[in-house]
ZAKE-707542 format. One record per residue: residue in three letters; x, y negated, z negated of N, C-alpha, C in turn; residue number from 1. Coordinates in pm, whole numbers, padded with zeros to 5 digits. Layout:
// ZAKE-707542
{ALA, {X, Y, Z}, {X, Y, Z}, {X, Y, Z}, NUM};
...
END
This chain:
// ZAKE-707542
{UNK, {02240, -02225, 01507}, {02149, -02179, 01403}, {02006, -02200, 01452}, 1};
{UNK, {01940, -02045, 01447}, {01773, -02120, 01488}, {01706, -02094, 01390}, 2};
{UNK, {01582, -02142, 01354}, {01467, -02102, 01259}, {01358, -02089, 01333}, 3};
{UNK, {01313, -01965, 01336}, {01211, -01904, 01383}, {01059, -01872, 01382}, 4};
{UNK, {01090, -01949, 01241}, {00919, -01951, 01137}, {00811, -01985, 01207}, 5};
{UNK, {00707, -01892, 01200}, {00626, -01960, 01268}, {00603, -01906, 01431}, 6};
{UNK, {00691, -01866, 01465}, {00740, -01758, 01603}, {00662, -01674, 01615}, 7};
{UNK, {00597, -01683, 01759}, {00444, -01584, 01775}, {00536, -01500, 01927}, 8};
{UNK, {00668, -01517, 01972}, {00682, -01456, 02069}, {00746, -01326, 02029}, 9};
{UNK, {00761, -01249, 02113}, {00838, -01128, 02081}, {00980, -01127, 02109}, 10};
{UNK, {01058, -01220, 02150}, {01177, -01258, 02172}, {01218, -01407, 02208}, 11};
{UNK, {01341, -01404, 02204}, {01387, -01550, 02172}, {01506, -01520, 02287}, 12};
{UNK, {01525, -01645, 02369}, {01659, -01593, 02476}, {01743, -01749, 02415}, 13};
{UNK, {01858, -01758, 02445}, {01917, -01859, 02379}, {02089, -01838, 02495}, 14};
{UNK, {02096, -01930, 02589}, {02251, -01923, 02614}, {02329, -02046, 02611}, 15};
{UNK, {02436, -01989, 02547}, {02538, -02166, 02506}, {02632, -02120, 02607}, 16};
{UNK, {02663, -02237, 02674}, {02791, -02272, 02751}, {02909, -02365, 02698}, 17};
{UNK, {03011, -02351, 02768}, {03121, -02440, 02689}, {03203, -02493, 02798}, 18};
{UNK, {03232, -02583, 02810}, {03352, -02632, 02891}, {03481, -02720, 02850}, 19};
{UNK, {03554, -02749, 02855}, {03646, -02845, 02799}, {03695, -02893, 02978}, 20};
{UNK, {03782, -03054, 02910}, {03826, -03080, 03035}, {04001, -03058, 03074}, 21};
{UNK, {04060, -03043, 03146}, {04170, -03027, 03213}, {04202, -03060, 03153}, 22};
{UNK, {04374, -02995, 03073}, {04479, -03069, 03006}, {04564, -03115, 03116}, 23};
{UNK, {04552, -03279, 03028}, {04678, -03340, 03099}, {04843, -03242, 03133}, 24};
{UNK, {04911, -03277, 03253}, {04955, -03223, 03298}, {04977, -03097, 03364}, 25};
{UNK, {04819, -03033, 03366}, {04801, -02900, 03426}, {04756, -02904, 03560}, 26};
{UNK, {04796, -02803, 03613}, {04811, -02772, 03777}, {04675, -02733, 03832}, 27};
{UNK, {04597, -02686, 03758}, {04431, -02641, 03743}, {04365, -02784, 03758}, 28};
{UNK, {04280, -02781, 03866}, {04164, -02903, 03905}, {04055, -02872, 03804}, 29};
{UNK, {04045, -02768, 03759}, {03943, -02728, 03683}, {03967, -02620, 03591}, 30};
{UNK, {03861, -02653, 03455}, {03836, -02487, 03372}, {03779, -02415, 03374}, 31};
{UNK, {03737, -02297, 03411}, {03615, -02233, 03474}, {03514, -02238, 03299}, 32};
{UNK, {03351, -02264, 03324}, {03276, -02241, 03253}, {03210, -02146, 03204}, 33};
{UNK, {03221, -02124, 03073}, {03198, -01984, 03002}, {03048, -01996, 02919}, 34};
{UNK, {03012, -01880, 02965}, {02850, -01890, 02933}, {02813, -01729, 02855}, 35};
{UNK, {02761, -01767, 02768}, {02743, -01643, 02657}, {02550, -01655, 02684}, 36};
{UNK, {02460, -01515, 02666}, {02344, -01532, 02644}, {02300, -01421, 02525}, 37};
{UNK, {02214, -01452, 02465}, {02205, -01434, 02335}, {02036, -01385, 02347}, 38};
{UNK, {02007, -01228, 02314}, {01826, -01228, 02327}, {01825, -01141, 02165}, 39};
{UNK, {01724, -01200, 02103}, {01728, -01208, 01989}, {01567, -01157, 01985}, 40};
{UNK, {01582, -00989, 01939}, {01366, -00971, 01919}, {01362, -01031, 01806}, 41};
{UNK, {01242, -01086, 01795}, {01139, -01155, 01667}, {01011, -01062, 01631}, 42};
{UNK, {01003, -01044, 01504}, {00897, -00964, 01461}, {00814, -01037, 01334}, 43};
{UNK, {00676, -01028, 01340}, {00591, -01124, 01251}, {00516, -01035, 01214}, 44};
{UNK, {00403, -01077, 01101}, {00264, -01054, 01048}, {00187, -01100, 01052}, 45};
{UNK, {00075, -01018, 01089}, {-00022, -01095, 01041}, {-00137, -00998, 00906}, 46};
{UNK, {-00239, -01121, 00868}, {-00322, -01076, 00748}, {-00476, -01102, 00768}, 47};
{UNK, {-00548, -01028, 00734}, {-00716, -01020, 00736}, {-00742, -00962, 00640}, 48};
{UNK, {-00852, -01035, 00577}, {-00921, -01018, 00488}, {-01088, -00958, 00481}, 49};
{UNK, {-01128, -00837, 00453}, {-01282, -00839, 00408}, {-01323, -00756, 00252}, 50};
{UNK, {-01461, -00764, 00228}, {-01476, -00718, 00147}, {-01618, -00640, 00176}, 51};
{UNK, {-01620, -00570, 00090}, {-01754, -00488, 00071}, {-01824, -00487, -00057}, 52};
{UNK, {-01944, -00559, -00076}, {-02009, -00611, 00025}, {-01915, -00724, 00076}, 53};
{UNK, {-02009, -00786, 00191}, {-01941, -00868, 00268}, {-01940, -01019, 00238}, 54};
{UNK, {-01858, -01079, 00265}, {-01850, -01245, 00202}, {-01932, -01345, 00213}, 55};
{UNK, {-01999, -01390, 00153}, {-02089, -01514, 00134}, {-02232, -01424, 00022}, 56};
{UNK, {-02216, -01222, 00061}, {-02297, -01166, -00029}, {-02383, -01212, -00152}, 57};
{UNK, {-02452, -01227, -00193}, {-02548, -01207, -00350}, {-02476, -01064, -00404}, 58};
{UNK, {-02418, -01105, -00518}, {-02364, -00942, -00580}, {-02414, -00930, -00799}, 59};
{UNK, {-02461, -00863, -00796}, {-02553, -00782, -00925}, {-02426, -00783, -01030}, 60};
{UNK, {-02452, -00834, -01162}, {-02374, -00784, -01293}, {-02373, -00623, -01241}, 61};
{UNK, {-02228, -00569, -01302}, {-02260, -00427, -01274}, {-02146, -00396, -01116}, 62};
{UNK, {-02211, -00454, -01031}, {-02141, -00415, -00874}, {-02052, -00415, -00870}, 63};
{UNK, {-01991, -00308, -00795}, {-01850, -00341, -00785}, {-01810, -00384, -00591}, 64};
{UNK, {-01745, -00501, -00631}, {-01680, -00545, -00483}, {-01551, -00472, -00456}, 65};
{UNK, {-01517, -00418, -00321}, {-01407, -00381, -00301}, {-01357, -00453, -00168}, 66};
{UNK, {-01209, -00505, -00224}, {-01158, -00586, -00076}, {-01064, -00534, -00025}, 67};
{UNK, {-01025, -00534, 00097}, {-00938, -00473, 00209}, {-00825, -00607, 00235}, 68};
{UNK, {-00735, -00577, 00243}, {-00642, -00692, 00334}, {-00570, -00577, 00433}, 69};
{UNK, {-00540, -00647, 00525}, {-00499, -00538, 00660}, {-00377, -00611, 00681}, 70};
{UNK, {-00281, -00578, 00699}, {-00097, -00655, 00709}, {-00093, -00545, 00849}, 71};
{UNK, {-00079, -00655, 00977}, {-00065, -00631, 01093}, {00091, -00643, 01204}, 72};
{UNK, {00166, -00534, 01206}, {00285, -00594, 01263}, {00293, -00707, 01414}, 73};
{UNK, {00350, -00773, 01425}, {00351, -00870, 01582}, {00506, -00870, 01598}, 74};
{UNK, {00488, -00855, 01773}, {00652, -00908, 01770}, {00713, -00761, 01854}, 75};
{UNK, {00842, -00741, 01839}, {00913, -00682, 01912}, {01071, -00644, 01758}, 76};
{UNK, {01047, -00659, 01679}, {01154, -00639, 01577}, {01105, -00583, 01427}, 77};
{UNK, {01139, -00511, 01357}, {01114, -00468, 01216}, {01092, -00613, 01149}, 78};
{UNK, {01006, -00612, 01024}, {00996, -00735, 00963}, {00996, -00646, 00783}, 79};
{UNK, {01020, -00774, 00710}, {00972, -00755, 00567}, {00878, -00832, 00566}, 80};
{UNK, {00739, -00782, 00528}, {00605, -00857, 00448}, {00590, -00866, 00353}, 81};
{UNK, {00521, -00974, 00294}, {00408, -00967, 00172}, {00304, -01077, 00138}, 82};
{UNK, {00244, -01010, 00094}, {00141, -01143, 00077}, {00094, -01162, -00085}, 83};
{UNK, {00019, -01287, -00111}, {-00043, -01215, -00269}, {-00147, -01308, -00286}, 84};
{UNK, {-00233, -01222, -00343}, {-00385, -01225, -00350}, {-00449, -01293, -00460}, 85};
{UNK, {-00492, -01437, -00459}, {-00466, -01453, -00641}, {-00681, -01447, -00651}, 86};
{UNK, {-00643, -01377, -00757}, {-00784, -01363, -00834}, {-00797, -01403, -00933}, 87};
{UNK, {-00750, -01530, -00956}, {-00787, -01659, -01057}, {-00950, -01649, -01102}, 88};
{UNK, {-00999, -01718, -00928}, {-01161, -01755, -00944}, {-01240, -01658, -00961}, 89};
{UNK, {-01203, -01499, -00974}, {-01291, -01378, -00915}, {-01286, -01347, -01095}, 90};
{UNK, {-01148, -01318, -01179}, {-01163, -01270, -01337}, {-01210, -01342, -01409}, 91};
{UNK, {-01340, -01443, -01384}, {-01359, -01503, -01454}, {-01531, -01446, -01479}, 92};
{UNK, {-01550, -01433, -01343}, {-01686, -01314, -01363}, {-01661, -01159, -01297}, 93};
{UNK, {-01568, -01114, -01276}, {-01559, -00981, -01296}, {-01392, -00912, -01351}, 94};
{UNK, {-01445, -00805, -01321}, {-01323, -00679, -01405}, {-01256, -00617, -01316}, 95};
{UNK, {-01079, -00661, -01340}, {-01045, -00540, -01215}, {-01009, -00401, -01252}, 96};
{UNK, {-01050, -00364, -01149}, {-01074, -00230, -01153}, {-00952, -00086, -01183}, 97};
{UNK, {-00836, -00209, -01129}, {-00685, -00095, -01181}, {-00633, -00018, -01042}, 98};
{UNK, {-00740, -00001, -00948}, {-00740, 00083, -00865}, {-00669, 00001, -00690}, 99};
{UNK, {-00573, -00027, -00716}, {-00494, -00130, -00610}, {-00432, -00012, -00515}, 100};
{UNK, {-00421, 00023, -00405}, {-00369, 00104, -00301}, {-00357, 00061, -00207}, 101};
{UNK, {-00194, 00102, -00172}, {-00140, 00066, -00029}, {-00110, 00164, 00056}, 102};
{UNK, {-00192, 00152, 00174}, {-00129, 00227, 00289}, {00061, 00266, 00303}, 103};
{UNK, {00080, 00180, 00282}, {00285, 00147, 00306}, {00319, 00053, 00216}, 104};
{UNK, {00411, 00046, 00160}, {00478, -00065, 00058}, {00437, -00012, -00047}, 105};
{UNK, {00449, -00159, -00133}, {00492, -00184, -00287}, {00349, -00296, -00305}, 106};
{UNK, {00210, -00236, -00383}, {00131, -00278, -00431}, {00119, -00303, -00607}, 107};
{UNK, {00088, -00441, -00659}, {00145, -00458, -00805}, {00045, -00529, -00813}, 108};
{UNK, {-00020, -00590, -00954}, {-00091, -00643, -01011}, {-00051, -00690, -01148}, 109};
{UNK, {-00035, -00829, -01150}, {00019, -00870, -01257}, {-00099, -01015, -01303}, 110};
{UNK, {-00149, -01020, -01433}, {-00235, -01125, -01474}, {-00364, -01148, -01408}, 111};
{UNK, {-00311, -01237, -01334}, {-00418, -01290, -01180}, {-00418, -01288, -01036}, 112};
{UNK, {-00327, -01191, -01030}, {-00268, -01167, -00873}, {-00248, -01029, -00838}, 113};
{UNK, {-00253, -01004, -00723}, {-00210, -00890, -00646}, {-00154, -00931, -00555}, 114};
{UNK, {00016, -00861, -00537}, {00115, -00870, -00510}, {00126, -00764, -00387}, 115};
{UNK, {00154, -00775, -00242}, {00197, -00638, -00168}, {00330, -00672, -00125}, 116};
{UNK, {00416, -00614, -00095}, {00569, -00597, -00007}, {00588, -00476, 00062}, 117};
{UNK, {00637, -00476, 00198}, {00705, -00355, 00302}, {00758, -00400, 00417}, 118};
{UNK, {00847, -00304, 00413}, {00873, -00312, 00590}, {00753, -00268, 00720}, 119};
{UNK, {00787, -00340, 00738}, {00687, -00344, 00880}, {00730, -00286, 01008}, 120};
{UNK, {00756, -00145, 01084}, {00826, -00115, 01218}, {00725, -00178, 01319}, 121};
{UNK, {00736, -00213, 01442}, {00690, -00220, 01530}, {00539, -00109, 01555}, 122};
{UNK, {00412, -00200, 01591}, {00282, -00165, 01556}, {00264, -00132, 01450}, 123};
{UNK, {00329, -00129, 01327}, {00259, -00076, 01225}, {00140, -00147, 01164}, 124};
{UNK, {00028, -00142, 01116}, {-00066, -00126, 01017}, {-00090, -00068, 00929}, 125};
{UNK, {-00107, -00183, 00768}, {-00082, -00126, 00636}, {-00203, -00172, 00579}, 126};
{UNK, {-00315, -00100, 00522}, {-00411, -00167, 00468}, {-00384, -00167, 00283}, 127};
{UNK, {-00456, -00282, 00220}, {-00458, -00282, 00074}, {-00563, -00311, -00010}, 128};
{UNK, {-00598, -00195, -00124}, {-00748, -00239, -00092}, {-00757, -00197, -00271}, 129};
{UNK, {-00832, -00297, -00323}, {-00895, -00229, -00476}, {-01020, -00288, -00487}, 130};
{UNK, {-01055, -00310, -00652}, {-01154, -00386, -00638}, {-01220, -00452, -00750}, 131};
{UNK, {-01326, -00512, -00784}, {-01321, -00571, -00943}, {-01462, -00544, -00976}, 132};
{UNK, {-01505, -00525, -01061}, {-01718, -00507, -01136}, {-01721, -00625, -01188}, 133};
{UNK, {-01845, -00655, -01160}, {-01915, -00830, -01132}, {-01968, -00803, -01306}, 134};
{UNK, {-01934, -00910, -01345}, {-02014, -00910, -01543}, {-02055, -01043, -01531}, 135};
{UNK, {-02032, -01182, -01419}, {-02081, -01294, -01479}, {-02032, -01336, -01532}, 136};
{UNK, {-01988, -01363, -01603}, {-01928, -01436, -01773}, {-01896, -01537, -01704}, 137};
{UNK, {-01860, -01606, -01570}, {-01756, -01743, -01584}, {-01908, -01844, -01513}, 138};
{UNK, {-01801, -01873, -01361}, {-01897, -01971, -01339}, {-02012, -01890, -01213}, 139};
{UNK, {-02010, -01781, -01211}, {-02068, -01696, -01150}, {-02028, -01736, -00944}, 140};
{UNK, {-01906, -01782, -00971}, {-01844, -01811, -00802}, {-01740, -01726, -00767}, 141};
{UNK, {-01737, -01586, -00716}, {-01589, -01502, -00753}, {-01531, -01593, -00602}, 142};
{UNK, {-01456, -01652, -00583}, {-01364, -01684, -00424}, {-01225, -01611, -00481}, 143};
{UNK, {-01205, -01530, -00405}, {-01094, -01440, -00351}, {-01024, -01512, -00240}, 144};
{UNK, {-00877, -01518, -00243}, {-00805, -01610, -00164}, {-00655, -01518, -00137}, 145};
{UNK, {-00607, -01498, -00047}, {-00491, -01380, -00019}, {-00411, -01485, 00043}, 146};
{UNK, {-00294, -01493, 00032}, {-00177, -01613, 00057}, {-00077, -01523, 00137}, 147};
{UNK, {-00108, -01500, 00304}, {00038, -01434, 00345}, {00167, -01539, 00327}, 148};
{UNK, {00293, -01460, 00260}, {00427, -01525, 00267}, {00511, -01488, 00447}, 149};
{UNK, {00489, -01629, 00494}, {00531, -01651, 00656}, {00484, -01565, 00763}, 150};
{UNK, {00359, -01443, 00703}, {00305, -01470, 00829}, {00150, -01519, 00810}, 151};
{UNK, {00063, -01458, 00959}, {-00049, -01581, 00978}, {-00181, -01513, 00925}, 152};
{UNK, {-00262, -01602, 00894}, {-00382, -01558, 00852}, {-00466, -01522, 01004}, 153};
{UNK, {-00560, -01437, 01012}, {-00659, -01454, 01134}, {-00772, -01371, 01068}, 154};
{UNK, {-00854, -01410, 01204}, {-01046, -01366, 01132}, {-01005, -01210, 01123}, 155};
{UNK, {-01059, -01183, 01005}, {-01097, -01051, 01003}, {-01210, -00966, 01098}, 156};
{UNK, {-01189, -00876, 01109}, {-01323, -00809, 01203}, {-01444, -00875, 01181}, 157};
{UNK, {-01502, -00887, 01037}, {-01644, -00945, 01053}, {-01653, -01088, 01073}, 158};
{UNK, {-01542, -01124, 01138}, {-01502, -01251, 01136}, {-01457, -01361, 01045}, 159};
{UNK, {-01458, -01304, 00865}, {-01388, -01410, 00829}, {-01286, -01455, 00809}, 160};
{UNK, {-01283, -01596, 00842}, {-01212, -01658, 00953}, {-01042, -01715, 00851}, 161};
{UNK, {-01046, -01720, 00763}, {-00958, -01766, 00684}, {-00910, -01703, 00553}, 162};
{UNK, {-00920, -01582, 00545}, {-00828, -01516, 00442}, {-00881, -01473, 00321}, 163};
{UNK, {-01025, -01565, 00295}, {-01087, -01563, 00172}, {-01222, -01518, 00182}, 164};
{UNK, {-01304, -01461, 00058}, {-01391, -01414, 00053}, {-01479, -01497, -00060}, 165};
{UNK, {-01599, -01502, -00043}, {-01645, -01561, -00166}, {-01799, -01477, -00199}, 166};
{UNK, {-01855, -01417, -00285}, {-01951, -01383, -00327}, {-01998, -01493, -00524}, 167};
{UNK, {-02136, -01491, -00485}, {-02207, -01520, -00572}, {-02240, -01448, -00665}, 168};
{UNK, {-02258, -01468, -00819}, {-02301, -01355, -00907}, {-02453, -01384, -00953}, 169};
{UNK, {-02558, -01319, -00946}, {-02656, -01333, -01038}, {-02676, -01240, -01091}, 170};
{UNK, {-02754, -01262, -01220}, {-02812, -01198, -01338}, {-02951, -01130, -01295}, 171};
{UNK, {-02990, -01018, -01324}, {-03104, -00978, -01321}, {-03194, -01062, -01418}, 172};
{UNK, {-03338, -01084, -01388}, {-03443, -01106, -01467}, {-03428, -01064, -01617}, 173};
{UNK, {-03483, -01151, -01701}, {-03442, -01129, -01861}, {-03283, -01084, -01893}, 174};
{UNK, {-03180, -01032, -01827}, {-03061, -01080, -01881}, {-03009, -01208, -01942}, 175};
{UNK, {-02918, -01227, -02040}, {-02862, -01345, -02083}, {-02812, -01394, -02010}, 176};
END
């Protein structure tokens, strides 16, 4: 039995041998040794995160942010992905927008989360992307946080580096 989690190669080689020893009273000095090899492809994901505007941004009551997650195939084998995106800290000062789209798979939105699932063939790339309008109302900190299930987070193109996004909200002059 192997567990593979975590497996950044594109294959796995594995050979078991077996021997037993001579039964008593047999005419054989020896049992000849039997050797099985076993190559097993491994296929992974990976996930990046950006947004527009871009993370650490100043963003306006009104704006609307739109974020991308990119689900990247690795490996040498078909995989099932998914990841999910929780927007806890983000609905507290903005609105989502309804507008969730996936390149490939099964994109869902339920409460405080966005949900993706698909198969993954070899090279594929699936992007997922919606987005939410900034109103303020909470603590004016939206952090956006995307949770791949077993595979890896890496920097996104503009480099950020860990999965999450965070923009600030301010109020225009004389707003409440």
């Amino acid at each position: 039995e192997f567990d593979l989690t975590g497996t950044t190669t594109a294959s796995v080689r594995n050979e078991a041998c077996a021997e037993a020893p001579v039964p008593a009273g047999s005419t054989q000095t020896e049992l000849p040794v039997s050797c099985d090899e076993a190559h097993v492809e491994v296929g992974g994901f990976t996930v990046s995160k950006t947004s527009d505007p871009a993370s650490a941004s100043e963003v306006q009551v009104g704006e609307v942010i739109t974020y991308s997650v990119e689900v990247r195939h690795t490996g040498e084998a078909d995989v099932l992905a998914s990841f999910q995106d929780t927007l806890t800290e983000v609905l507290d000062d903005a609105t989502y927008n309804g507008d969730a789209q996936a390149s490939a798979g099964n994109v869902t939105f339920d409460d405080d989360s966005l949900t993706w699932n698909g198969n993954l063939a070899v090279g594929d790339i699936v992007t997922v992307t919606y987005s939410v309008t900034v109103t303020a109302e909470g603590d004016k900190k939206l952090l956006n946080v995307v949770l791949p299930d077993g595979g890896e987070c890496i920097p996104a193109p503009d480099q950020n580096p860990d999965c999450k996004t965070t923009h600030n909200a301010v109020t225009p002059p004389g707003s409440p």
